[in-house]
N, C-alpha and C positions, 0 to 999 in steps of 0.2 A: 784545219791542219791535222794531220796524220797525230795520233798520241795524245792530241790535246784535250783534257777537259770542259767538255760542252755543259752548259745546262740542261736541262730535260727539257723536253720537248713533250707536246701531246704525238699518240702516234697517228698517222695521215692512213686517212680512210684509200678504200679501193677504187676511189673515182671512178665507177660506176660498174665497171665489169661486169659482165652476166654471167652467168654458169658454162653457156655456151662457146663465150667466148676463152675461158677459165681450160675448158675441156679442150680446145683446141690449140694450145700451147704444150699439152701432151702429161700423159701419165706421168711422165719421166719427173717432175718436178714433182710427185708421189714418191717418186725414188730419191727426194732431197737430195741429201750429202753425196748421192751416188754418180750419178749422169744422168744427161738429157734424155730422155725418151719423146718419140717424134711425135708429130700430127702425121699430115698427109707425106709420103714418101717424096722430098723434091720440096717439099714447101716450107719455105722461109721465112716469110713477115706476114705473119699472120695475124697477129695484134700487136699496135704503136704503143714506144712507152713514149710520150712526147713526142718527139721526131721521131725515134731512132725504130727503126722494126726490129722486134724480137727476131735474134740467130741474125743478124746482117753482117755482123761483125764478118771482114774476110779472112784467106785464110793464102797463103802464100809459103814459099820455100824462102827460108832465114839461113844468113850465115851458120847460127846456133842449129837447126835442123840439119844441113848438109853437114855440117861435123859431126852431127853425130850418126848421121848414114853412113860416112865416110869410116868413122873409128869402127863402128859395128861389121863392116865390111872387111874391114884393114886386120881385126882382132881375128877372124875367122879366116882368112886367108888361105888358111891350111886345108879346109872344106869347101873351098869354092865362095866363099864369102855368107854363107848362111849355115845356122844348124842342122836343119832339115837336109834327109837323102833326098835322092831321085826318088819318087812315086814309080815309079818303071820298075826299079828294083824291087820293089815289095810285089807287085805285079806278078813278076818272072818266080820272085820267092812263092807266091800260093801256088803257083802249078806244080811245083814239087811233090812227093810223096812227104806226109805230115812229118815224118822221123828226122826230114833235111830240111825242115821250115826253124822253127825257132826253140832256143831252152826256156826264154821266159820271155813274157809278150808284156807290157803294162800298158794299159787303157787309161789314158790324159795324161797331162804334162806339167800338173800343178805341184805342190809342196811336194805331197805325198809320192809320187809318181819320180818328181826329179829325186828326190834323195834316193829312192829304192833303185832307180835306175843308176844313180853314180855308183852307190856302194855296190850294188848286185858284180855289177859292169868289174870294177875293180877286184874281183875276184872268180872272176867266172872263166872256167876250164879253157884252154886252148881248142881253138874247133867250134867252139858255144856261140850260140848269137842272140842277142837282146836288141827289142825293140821298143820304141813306144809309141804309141798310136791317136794320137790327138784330132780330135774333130776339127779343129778350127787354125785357120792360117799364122805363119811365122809371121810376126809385126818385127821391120827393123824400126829403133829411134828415130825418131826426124818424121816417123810418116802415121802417128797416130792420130785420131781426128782430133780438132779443135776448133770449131765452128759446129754449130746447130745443124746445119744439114750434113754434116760430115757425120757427126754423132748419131744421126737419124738415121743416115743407111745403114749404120754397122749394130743397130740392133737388130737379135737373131729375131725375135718374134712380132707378129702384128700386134698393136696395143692400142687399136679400137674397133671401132667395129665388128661386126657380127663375128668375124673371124679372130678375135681376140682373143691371144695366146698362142697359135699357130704361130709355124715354121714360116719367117718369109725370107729371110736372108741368113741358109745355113751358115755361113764363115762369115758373120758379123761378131764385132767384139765381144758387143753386150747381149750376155744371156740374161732376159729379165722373165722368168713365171710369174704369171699373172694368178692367183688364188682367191677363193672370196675373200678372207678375213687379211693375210699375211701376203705380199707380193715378194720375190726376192733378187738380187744382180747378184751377178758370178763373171767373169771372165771367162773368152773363150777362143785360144789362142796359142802356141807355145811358149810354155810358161803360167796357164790356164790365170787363174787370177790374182796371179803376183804382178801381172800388166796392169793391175788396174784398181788396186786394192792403196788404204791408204799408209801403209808400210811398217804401222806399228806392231813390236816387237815386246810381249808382255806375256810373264808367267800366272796361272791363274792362282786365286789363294788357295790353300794345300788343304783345306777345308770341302773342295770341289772332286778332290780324288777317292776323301773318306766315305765319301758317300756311297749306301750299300750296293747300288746297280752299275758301281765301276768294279771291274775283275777284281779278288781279291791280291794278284802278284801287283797292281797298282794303287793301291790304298794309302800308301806311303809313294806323297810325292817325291822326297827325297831318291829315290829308286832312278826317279826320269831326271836327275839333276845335270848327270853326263851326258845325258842324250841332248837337253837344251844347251849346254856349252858348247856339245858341236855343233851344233847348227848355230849359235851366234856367234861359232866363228868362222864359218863358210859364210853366214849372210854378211858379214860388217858391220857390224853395230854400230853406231854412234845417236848422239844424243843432243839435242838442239842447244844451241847454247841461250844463256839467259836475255829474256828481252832481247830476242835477236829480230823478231817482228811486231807489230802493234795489236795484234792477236795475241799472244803470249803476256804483253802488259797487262792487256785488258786481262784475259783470264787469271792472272794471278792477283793485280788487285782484287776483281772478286772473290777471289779463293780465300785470302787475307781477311776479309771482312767475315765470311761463314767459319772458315775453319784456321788460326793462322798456324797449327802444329807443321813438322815438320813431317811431308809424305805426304799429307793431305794434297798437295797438287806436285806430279812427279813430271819432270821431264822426261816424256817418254821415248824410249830406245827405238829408235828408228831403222827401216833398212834403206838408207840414202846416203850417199856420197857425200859428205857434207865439205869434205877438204880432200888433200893430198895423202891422208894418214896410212891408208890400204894402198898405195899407187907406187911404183918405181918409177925411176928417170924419163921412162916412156910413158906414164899414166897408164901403164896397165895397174890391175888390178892381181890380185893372186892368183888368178884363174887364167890370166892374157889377155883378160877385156879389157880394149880400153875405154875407161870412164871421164867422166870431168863433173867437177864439185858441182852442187846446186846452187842454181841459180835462181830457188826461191819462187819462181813463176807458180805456184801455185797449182798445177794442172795435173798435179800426181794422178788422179781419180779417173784422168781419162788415156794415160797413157804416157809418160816422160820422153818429149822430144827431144831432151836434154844430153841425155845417159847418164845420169844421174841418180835415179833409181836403182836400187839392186834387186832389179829383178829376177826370176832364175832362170834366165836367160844370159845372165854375166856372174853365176856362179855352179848351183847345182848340175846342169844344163851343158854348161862345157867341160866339166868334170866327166858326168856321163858320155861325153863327148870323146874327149880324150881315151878314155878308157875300151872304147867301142861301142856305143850304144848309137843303133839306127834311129832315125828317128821322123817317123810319116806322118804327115799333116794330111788335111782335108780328109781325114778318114771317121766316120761316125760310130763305135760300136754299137749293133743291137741286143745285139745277145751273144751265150755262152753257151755251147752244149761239150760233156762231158762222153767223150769217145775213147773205145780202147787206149789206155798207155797218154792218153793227150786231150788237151781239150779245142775244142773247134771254134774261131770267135766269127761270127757274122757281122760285116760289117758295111757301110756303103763310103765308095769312093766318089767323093763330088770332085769333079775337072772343070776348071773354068778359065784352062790358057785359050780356048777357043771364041772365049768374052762373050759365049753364055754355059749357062750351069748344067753342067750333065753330071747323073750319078747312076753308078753302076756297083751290083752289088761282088765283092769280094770276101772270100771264107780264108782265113790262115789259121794254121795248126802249132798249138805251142806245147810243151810240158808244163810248163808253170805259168799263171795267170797272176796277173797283180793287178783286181780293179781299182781305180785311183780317179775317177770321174767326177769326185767332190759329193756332197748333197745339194740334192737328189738324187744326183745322174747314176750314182753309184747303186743306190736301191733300187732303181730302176731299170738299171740292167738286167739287175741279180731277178728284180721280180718277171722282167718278159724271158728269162731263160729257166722257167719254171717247167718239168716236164714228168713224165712218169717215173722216167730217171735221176730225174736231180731234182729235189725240193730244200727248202731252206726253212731254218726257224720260223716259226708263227709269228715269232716279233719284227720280222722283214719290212720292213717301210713304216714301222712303229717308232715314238721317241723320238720324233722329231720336235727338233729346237729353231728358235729362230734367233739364240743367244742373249733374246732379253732388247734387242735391237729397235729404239727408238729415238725420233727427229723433233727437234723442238729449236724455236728463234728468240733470241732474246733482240728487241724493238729499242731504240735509244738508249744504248748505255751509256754509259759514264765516260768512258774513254773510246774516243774512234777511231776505226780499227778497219784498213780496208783487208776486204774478204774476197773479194774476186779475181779470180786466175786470169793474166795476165799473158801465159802461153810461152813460149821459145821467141820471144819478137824482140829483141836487144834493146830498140827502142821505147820501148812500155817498161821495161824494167824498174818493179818497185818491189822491196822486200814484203810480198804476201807471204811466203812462206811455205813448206811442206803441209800436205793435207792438214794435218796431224799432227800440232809437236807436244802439246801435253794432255794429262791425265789427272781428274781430280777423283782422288779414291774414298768413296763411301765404306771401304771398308773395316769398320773397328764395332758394324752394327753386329749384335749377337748371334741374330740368324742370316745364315748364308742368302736364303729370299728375299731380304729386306740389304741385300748391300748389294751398290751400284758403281758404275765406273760412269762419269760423262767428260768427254772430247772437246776440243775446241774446231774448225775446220774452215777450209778454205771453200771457195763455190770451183769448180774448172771454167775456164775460159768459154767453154763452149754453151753456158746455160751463165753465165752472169747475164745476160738482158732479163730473162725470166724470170730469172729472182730478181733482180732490180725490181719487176713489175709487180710479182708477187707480195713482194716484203715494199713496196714503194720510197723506195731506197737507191736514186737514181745512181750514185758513184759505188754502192755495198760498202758506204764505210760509216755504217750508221744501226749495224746488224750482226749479230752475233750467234755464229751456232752452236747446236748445244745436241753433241751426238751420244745417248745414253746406250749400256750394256749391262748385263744385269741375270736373273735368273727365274728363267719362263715359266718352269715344272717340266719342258719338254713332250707336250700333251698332243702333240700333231701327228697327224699320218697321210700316208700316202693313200690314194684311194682311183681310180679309172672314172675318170667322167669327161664327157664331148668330146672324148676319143683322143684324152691323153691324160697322162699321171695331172694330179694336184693336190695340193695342199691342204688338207681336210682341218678345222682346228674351230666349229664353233664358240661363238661368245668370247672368241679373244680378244675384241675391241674393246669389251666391257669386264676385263680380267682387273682383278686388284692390283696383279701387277704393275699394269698400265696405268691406274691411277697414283699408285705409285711414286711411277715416274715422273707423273706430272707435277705432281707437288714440288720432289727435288727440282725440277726443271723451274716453277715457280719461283722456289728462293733462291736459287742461283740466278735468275733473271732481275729478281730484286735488288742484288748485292752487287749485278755488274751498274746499277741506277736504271736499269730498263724496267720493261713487260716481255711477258714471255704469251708467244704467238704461236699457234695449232695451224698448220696447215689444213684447214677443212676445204678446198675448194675443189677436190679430186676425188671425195668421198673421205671413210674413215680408215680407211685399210693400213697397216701398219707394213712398213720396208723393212728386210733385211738383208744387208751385205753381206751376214756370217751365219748362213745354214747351217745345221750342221744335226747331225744323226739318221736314223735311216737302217743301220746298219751295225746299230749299237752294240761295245762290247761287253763279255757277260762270262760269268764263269762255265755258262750249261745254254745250252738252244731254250731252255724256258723263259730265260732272261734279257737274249740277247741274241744276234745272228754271226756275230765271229768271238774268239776267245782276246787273250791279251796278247795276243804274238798274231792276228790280225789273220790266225786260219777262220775259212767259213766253216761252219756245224754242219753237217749231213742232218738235214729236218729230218728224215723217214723215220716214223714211228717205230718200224721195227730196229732200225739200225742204234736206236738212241736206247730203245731199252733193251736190248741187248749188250749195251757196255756197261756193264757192273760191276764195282771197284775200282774201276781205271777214268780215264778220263774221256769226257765226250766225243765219239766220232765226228773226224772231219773232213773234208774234202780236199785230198794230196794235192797241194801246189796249187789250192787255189785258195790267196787271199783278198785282203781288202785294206786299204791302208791310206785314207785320207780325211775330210771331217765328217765323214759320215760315222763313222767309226765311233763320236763322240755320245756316251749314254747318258748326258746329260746337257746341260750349258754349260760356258766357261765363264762366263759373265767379263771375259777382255779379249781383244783381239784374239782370232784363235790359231793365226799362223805359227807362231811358237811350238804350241802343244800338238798341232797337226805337224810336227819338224820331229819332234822330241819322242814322239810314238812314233813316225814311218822310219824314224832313225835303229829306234830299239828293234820295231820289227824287222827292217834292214838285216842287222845285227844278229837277231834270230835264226832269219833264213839260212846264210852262208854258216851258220854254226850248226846245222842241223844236220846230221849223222846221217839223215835220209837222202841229204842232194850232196853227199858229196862225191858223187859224180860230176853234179854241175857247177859244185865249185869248188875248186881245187888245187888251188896253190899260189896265184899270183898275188904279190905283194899288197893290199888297201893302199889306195894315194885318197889323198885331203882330208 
C-alpha cells in the first residue's frame, strides 16, 4: 500500500539483460529524469518486462486532454486560436526593403526571449514591429506526447547509430546533444523549455553572484531582487502543499533523519497551477489563459496535457501577445550578419502542411537583435556568424556549465512511494505528483563547490515501462529519485567536430565533483532505508537539463562575450584597444539574453535567474537613450 512502511528487501538483479538489449531501449533512459529517447523510429516493444512490452502503454484523446485543447483554443480566440502568426506574413515581411522589415527580431521563445519580447513589445513606438522566431512548433495542451513512441518521434536528433546526433526530426520536442563526456535536453517549441522543464522556481545562493567572473554591477544579489519578484509574479508561484504525495513523505522522512533543521528540505516554489488562487470566475488566469488545477499525473517533463503548467505560453507569451509581438514558428536561425544601419538574420523555414518537410532558406532585416536560443544554441549562432566584419570575444563558447546536473536511484526505501506518471487518463488517477515538489539544501557547507541541491521526481508516463525494467521495479513504487545540482567549475566548451558543434569537457566523469555527488546521493539513499543505484548500462556519460554558459557575462571581452545589460563585445582587436577610459565597445542592438549568459553554475534550477537577468536586461533596453526611437511612450502592462 501506497505510504506504507515496508521492510528492506535485498535489491532484485537485472534478470539477465545484455548490453544489447539495454542499448535498445534507448539513450533516452541516460537522460533519466528527463524523457524517453527512442530505439528504432516506430519501434515499440522491443524488450518484455514480464508480459507487458516496453512503451505499449496506449495513448488516446481524454476528456481531461480535449479540455484543455478546448480552453487553449477558447483563451486565444482573439488570434485565431493559437499564438503563432501566419508564416506567409513573415514571408511577404522579408521581401521588403530591410528599413520596413522589423525594429527588434528575437531568436527563440524561451524565458529569456518571452520576457524581452513582452516588455520590449509594451513599449515599443507606434509603426515599430517585433517579432520572434522560434525553430520549433506551437504545442497546444492535450496533444503533447505520452507514450514511448510518441516521445520517440518528437526527438530532434538521431541517438544511435552512425548518425548519432544529427538532425532527424527538425520540429521535434526534444532537443537532446549528444557529447562525449556530458549529453543535454532543452525543449523545442514555443515557449522553448518551459514545455517541458520540471517547473521549479529557486533563487541561487548570493554567494554565486560574488564570484569574480560575474559583472561587477551584479555582485550583489540583492540588485536582481526586483527583477525575481517580477517574474514570480507573472509565473504564479505556488508551492506543494505538505505530504500532499507519497514522494514528498518519503523525501522528508529522509531528510529528518540526515538533517531535521529547518530549510534543510524546502518546499520548492513551483510554476503549476495548483488551485483556483490566480483564476477568476472563468478560470482564467491573469493573462486570459484559461487554466485548471493539477491534477498531479505526474507528466510535467514531457509536456502538461492538463493546463496546468504555467508555461510561457499562459503568461509571458500572451502578454507579448497582447502587446503586438509577431510570433513564427518552424523557423531555424543560422546566423547573423551585421549590414549598414541593420542586421540580416539567415534563417531556414521548414513547411510541413504538405505532410512532408520542406525547408527553404529566408533572410529578414531587423535593427535590434535579441539572441535567446538558450545553451548552446545561443553560442552557436553567434560562433557561425563570425566574419571579417563582426568577431566576438575569445571567450565565445567558453564557460560552459552543465549546472552540476546529476541522476542517481535510491532502491527500496523505507516508505513506498509510487513514481510513475500516470498522464491526463482520469481513470488512472493517483496523486504522483508535479515533477518536482521539494528541495533538500546542502547549503550551510563553507565552500560554494562543495554545496548541493538534490530533488525528488516523478518518471513521465511515457518511459515508466523502462524504468520499471531498468530499476526492476514493476509498479515504480519501490524507487526513489534523486535529481542533484551543484557546482561544475563551468570548464566546457564548444568546439566543431563530425560536422557540428559539441560539447568538449574531458575527464568530467572522473571530476571530484561527481564523486562528490555520489557520496551525498549515498547517504541520502541510506536515510530513505534504501541503496542508491548508478545507471551504468548506457555508458558513463553524465545528462544535463540546465546548460547553461556559452556566452558568459564579464565586465571586458577578455572575460566574457556580452557585459551585464546582455550587450555583445565587438572582439576586433583594434576596436577594443582603442576604447581607453570608457567602457568596452559593443555591438548596437545586438544582445543576448538567456542561460547562456550564465558565467558560471547556479547550482538550482536556473529558470529564475535566466527571468530575473532577461528582465533587468529588458528594462535596460527601453531605458536606453540610444533607442529611444524605438521605444517611446506607450504605457509597460504586466
Amino acid at each position: 500500500m501506497s505510504g506504507a512502511i515496508e521492510p528492506q528487501q535485498p535489491v532484485r538483479q537485472s534478470g539477465g539483460l545484455n548490453r544489447r538489449q539495454l542499448l535498445q531501449i534507448g539513450v533516452a533512459a541516460t537522460l533519466a529524469g528527463s524523457v524517453a529517447a527512442p530505439t528504432a523510429k516506430g519501434s515499440d516493444s522491443l524488450v518484455e518486462l514480464g508480459n507487458s512490452p516496453v512503451g505499449a502503454l496506449p495513448t488516446r484523446n481524454t476528456s481531461l486532454k480535449q479540455r484543455a485543447k478546448d480552453d487553449y483554443q477558447t483563451s486565444l480566440q482573439a488570434y485565431g486560436g493559437r499564438l503563432a502568426n501566419d508564416i506567409q506574413e513573415l514571408i511577404r515581411t522579408s521581401a521588403r526593403p530591410p528599413h520596413e522589415q522589423f525594429a527588434v527580431a528575437i531568436i527563440g521563445s524561451g524565458y529569456g526571449a518571452a520576457i524581452c519580447a513582452a516588455r520590449l513589445s509594451a513599449r515599443l513606438s507606434p509603426g515599430m514591429r517585433i517579432c520572434i522566431l522560434e525553430r520549433g512548433r506551437e504545442w497546444i495542451p492535450g496533444t503533447f506526447p505520452d507514450t514511448f513512441r510518441e516521445a520517440s518521434r518528437q526527438t530532434r536528433q538521431k541517438l544511435t547509430g552512425q548518425e548519432k546526433g544529427t538532425i532527424d526530426n527538425p520540429l521535434g520536442l526534444f532537443h537532446i546533444k549528444m557529447n562525449a563526456e556530458i549529453n543535454t535536453l532543452s525543449g523545442s517549441g514555443l515557449g522553448g523549455t518551459s514545455l517541458i522543464n520540471a517547473n521549479v522556481a529557486l533563487k541561487p545562493d548570493a554567494d554565486v553572484f560574488a564570484q569574480v567572473c560575474w559583472p561587477t554591477a551584479l555582485r550583489d544579489r540583492a540588485k536582481l531582487d526586483p527583477y525575481f519578484e517580477r517574474a514570480a509574479r507573472i509565473l504564479s508561484l505556488a508551492r506543494t502543499p505538505y505530504d500532499q504525495t507519497c514522494k514528498v513523505q518519503s523525501r522528508r522522512d529522509a531528510a529528518d533523519r540526515i538533517n531535521p533543521r529547518p530549510g534543510f528540505l524546502d518546499r520548492s516554489p513551483l510554476t503549476v497551477t495548483y488551485d483556483d488562487r490566480y483564476l477568476d470566475a472563468n478560470g482564467r488566469n491573469p493573462h486570459g489563459i484559461i487554466q485548471r488545477p493539477c491534477e498531479l499525473c505526474g507528466d510535467c517533463i514531457t509536456g502538461c496535457n492538463v493546463g496546468a503548467k504555467n508555461t510561457l505560453a499562459t503568461n509571458y507569451l500572451p502578454l507579448a501577445k497582447l502587446n503586438g509581438t509577431e510570433m513564427y514558428t518552424q523557423i531555424e536561425v543560422q546566423s547573423i550578419a551585421a549590414i549598414e544601419g541593420h542586421y540580416q538574420i539567415r534563417a531556414l523555414l521548414r513547411d510541413d502542411c504538405s505532410g512532408t518537410l520542406q525547408e527553404f532558406p529566408i533572410t529578414i532585416a531587423s535593427q535590434m537583435v535579441i539572441v535567446a536560443a538558450g545553451s548552446p544554441g545561443s553560442a552557436e549562432i553567434l560562433l557561425q556568424s563570425r566574419s571579417d566584419g563582426m568577431e566576438f570575444s575569445t571567450a565565445l563558447g567558453q564557460r560552459w556549465s552543465f549546472n552540476g546536473d546529476t541522476i542517481g536511484f535510491v532502491v527500496n526505501p523505507r516508505i513506498r512511494a509510487p513514481i510513475g506518471g500516470v498522464g491526463a487518463y482520469p481513470e488512472s488517477m493517483q496523486p504522483i505528483g508535479p515533477t518536482v515538489q521539494t528541495s533538500l539544501n546542502y547549503n550551510r557547507r563553507p565552500e560554494l563547490k562543495h554545496r548541493l541541491l538534490i530533488q525528488e521526481a516523478a518518471v513521465p508516463r511515457a518511459v515508466t515501462k523502462i524504468f520499471s525494467l531498468i530499476l526492476q521495479d514493476r509498479d515504480l513504487d519501490k524507487s526513489m529519485v534523486m535529481l542533484g545540482m551543484g557546482h561544475d567549475g563551468a570548464e566546457g566548451k564548444l568546439i566543431w567536430k563530425d560536422d557540428r558543434w559539441q560539447i568538449d569537457w574531458p575527464d568530467l566523469r572522473d571530476s571530484r565533483y561527481r564523486k562528490m555527488v555520489f557520496q551525498d546521493f549515498d547517504e541520502l539513499a541510506k536515510a530513505h532505508g534504501g541503496w542508491y543505484k548508478r545507471l551504468r548500462a548506457f555508458g558513463d556519460s553524465l545528462v544535463s537539463v540546465h546548460p547553461l554558459g556559452g556566452c558568459g557575462m564579464s565586465d571586458d571581452p577578455t572575460g566574457g562575450v556580452v557585459n551585464d545589460r546582455g550587450q555583445v563585445f565587438d572582439g576586433r582587436t583594434n576596436c577594443y584597444q582603442a576604447a581607453t577610459g570608457g567602457s568596452p565597445p559593443i555591438y548596437p542592438g545586438l544582445y543576448v539574453a538567456d542561460g547562456s549568459v550564465m558565467p558560471t553554475s547556479l547550482g538550482v534550477n536556473p529558470l529564475m535567474t535566466i527571468c530575473a537577468l532577461s528582465e533587468r536586461i529588458a528594462e535596460q533596453i527601453v531605458s536606453d537613450p540610444q533607442w529611444a526611437n524605438l521605444f517611446g511612450g506607450r504605457a509597460a502592462r504586466g
